[in-house]
ROPA-936297 format. One record per residue (C-alpha): x, z, y; residue in three letters. Coordinates in steps of 0.05 Angstrom, whole numbers, plus 32768, in hexadecimal, padded with zeros to 4 digits. Layout:
BEGIN
XZYALA
...
! end
This chain:
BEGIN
800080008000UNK
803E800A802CUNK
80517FB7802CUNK
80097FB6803CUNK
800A7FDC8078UNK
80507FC28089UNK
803C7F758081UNK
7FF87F7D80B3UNK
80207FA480E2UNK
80597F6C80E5UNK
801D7F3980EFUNK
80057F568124UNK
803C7F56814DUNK
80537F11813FUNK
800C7F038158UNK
800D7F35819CUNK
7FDD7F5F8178UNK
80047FA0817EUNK
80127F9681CBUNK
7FC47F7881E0UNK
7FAD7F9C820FUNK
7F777FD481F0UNK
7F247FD08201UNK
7F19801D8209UNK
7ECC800D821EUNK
7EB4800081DCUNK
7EC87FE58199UNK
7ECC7F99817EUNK
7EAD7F8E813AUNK
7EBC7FE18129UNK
7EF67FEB8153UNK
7F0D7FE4819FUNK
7F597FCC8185UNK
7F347F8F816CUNK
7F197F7581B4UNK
7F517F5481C9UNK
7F5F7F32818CUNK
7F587EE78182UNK
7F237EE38147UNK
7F567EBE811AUNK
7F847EFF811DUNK
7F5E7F2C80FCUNK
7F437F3080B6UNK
7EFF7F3480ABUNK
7EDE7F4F8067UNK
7EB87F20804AUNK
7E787F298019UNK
7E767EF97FE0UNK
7E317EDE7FD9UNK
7E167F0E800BUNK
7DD17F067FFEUNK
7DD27F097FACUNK
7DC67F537F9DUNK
7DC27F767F57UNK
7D7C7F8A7F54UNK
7D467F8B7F9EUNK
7CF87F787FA0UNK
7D0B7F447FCEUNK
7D2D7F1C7FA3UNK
7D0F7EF37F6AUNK
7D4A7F017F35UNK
7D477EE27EF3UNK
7D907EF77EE0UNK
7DA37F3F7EF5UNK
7DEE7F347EEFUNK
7DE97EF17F1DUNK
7DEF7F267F5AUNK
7E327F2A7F7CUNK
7E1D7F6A7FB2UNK
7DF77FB37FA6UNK
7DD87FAF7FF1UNK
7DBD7F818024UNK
7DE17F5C8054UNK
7DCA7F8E808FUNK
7DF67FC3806AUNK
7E217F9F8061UNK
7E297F90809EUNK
7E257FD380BAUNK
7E587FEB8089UNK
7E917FBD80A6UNK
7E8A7F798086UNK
7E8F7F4880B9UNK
7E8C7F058089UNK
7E4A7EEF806AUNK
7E437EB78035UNK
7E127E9A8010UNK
7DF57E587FEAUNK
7DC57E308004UNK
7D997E087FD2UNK
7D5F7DD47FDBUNK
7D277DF57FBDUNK
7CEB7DCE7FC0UNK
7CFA7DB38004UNK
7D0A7DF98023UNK
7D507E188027UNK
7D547E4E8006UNK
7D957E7F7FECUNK
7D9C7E797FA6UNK
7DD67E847F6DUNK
7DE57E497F50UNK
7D9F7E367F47UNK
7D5E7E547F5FUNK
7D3F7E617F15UNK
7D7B7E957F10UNK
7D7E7EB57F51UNK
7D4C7EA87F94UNK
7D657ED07FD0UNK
7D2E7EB67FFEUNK
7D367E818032UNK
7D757E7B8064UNK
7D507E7D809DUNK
7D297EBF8083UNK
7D7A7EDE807BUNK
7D907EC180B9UNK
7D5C7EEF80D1UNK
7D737F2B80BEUNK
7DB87F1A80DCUNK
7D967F128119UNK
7D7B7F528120UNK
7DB67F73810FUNK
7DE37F478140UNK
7DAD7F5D8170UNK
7DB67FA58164UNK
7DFC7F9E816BUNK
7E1A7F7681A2UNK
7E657F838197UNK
7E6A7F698154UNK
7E827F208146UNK
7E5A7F0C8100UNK
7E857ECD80D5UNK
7E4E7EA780A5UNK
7E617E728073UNK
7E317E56804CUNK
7E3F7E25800FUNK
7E187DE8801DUNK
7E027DE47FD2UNK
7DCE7DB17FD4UNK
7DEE7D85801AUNK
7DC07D9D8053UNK
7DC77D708084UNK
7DDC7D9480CAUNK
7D957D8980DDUNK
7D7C7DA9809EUNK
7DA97DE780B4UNK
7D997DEC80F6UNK
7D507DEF80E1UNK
7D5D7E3180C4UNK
7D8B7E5080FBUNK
7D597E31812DUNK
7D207E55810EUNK
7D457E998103UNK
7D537E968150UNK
7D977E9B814EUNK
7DBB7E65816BUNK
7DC07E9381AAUNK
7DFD7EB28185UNK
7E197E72816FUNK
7E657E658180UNK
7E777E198185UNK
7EC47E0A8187UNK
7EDF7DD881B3UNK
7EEC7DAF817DUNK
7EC57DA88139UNK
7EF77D778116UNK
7F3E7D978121UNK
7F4E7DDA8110UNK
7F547E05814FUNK
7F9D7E138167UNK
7F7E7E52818DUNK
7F3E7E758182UNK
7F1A7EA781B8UNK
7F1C7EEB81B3UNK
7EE77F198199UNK
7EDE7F3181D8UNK
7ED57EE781F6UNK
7EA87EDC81C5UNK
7E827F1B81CEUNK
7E817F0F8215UNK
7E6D7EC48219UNK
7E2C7EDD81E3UNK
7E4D7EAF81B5UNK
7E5B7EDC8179UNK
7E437EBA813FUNK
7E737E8B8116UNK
7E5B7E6280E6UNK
7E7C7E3880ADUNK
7E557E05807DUNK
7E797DF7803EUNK
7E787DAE804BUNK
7E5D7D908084UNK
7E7C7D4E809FUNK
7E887D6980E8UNK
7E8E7D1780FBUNK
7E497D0E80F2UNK
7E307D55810AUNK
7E0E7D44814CUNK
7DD57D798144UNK
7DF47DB68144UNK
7E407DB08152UNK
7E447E038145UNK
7E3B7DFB80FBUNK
7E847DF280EAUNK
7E9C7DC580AEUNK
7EBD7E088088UNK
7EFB7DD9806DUNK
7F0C7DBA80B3UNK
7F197E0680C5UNK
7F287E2B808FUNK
7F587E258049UNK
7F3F7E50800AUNK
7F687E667FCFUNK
7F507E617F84UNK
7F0D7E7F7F70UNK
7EED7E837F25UNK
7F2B7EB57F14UNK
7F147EE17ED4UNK
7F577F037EC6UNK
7F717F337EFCUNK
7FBD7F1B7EF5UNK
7FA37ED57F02UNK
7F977EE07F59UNK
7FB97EA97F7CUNK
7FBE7EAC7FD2UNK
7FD97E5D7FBFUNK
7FAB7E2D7FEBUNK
7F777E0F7FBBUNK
7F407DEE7FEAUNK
7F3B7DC38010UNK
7F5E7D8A7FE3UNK
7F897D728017UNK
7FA87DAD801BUNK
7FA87DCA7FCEUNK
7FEE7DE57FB3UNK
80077DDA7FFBUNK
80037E26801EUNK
80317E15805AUNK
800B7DDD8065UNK
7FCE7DFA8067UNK
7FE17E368095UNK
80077DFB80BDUNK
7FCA7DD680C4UNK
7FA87E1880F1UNK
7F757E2280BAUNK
7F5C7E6780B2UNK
7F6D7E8F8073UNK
7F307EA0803CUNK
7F4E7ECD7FFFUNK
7F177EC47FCEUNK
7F1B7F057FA1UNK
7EF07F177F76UNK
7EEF7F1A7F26UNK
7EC27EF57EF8UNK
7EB27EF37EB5UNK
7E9C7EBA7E89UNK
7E607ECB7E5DUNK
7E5D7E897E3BUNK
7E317E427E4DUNK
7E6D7E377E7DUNK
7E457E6F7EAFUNK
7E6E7EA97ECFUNK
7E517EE97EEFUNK
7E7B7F1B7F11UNK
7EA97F4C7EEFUNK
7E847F947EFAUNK
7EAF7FB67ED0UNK
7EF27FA67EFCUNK
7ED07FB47F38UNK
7EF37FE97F55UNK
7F347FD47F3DUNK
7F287F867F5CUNK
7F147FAD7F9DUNK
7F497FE17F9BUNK
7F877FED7FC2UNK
7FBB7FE77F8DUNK
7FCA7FCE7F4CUNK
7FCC7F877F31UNK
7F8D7F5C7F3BUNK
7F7A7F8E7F7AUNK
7F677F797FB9UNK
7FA67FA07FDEUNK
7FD27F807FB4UNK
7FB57F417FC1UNK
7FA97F528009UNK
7FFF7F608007UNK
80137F247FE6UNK
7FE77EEC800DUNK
7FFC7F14804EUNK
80437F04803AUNK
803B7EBC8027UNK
80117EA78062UNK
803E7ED58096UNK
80007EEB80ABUNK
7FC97F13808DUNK
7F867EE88071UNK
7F547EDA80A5UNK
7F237EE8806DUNK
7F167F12802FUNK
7EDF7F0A8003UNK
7EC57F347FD0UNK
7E937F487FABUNK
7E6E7F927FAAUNK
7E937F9A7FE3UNK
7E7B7FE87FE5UNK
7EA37FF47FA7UNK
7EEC800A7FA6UNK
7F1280087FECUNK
7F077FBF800EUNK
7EEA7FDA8052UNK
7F37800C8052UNK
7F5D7FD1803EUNK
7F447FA6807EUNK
7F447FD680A9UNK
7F917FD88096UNK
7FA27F9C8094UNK
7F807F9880E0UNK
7FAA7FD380F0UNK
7F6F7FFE810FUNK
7F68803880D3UNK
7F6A80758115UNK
7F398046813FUNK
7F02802F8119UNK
7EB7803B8122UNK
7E73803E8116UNK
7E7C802180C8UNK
7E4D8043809AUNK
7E4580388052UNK
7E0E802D802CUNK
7DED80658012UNK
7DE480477FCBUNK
7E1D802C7FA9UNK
7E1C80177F5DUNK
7E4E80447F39UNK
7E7D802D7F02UNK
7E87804C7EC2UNK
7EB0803A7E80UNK
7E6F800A7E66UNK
7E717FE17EAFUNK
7E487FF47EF1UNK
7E0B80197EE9UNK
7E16802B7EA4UNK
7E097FE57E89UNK
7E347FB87E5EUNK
7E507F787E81UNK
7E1A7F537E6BUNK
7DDB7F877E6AUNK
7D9D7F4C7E5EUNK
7D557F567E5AUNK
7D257F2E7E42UNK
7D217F127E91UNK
7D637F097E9BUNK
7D6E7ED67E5BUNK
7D287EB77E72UNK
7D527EA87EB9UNK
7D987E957E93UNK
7D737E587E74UNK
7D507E487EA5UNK
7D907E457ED4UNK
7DAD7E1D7E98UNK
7D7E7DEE7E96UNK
7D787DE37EE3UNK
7DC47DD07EDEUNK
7DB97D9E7E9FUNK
7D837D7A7ECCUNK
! end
């Protein structure tokens, strides 16, 4: 945890975050050390599939494993994650967030979760919120802006001065807090030539480079770029290039039919601070190889072992962080997996939604 520390501290200064001048007025997204930071020096917890929870009556779930969080994006939010993703899928001519398919996991319509984002952004209006949403089923622009139109929150929208180059310099949190443009929003893809409608939903690749995902062993984490193709194998390029840094890590497990679900019963070593396969260690090592620490770390159950501790680090503001409260439920692990199931724990239900899902795929 030491090269942890050591490697976010060295960041920051090579970046002018040590000697920014301080906001003592309020804090930035949890803490006032963060103000006059430019939003691509700083990393920002991200939660994997933000809407696709365990077990809620909101959801229509099929497949109880198929969730990838224990609580809602609003506590999530208000716990310090500052990242929200999520698929969108064509389902019967609405958008709606679903797993894979819709037969395995329905989440409820974008525009319905953009929503709640709204009314937490509203509630607090010194937080900077980072969406990406895979663009499963290739919503046009249009078809996005829809959704964001409908949620009313476009008011928050930050557009870049450029949405086909990677920016060289991005504003600070405070600039964006300031100019009420505090929502940042990545599609995973949209062709940003063609996006005339609504130039603030960013093309996520034009911006951003990813490392591997789909990793079921916890010696297999990589920080090597892996997506976009242009820049896969090539890390220096891709930091080179000004795109932002996204560590995918989180565990899976393959339960046959070529379908993974997440890996409950690593959970709180995947999202610990040390060991190999944690997310300090992985934090530590893609620090070192980027020079710089991710813009971005995803994970999933992000309430579990020490994620919210391990950003705060790696943003160097353990003594000034605020106001991030954690959820009052979390699912507890045990030596048969979370919650006291097995890693596979189907009903009846759940295999009901697995074929379903597997036949939606075959189609």
């Amino acid at each position: 945890m030491r090269s942890l520390i050591l490697l976010s501290l060295v960041a920051q200064a090579a970046f002018g975050a040590v000697l920014a001048p301080r906001n003592t007025s309020y804090a930035c997204n949890n803490s006032p050390d963060l103000c006059s930071r430019s939003y691509s020096n700083i990393t920002q917890l991200g939660a994997h599939d933000s809407p696709f929870l365990t077990s809620t009556s909101s959801e229509t779930i099929s497949f109880t494993n198929a969730g990838n969080q224990n609580v809602n994006s609003t506590a999530q939010l208000t716990a310090g994650v500052r990242l929200l993703t999520a698929q969108v899928h064509n389902n019967n001519g609405s958008w709606h967030l679903c797993h894979t398919s819709c037969s395995l996991l329905d989440a409820g319509t974008l525009s319905a979760w953009l929503s709640e984002i709204k009314t937490w952004m509203d509630a607090n209006p010194h937080d900077v919120v980072t969406i990406l949403l895979v663009n499963s089923d290739n919503a046009s622009a249009a078809d996005l802006n829809s959704e964001f139109e409908a949620a009313n929150i476009t008011s928050y929208a930050y557009t870049p001065p450029s949405t086909t180059t990677a920016l060289t310099t991005w504003p600070t949190l405070q600039e964006l807090i300031s100019n009420s443009t505090r929502l940042v929003t990545f599609v995973a893809s949209l062709d940003p030539s063609s996006n005339t409608v609504a130039p603030y939903l960013l093309d996520e690749f034009t911006f951003i480079f990813e490392n591997p995902y789909s990793v079921t062993t916890l010696s297999n984490f990589s920080c090597v770029a892996d997506r976009p193709p242009i820049v896969q194998g090539q890390t220096t390029t891709a930091i080179s290039s000004g795109r932002l840094p996204l560590v995918n890590h989180f565990l899976d497990q393959n339960i046959g039919f070529g379908i993974d679900t997440p890996d409950t019963g690593n959970i709180t070593t995947t999202n610990g601070k040390t060991g190999t396969g944690s997310l300090g260690q992985a934090a530590s090592d893609c620090s070192a190889l980027y020079g710089k620490a991710p813009a971005f770390l995803l994970v999933d159950f992000f309430d579990e072992g020490s994620t919210i501790s391990i950003v705060n680090s790696l943003n160097g503001v353990e003594a000034s962080t605020t106001g991030q409260t954690q959820p009052s439920v979390t699912a507890q692990s045990d030596a048969g997996g979370r919650n006291g199931g097995g890693p596979l724990d189907l009903g009846s239900g759940s295999i009901l939604g697995l074929a379903l899902a597997m036949v939606a795929c075959l189609v």
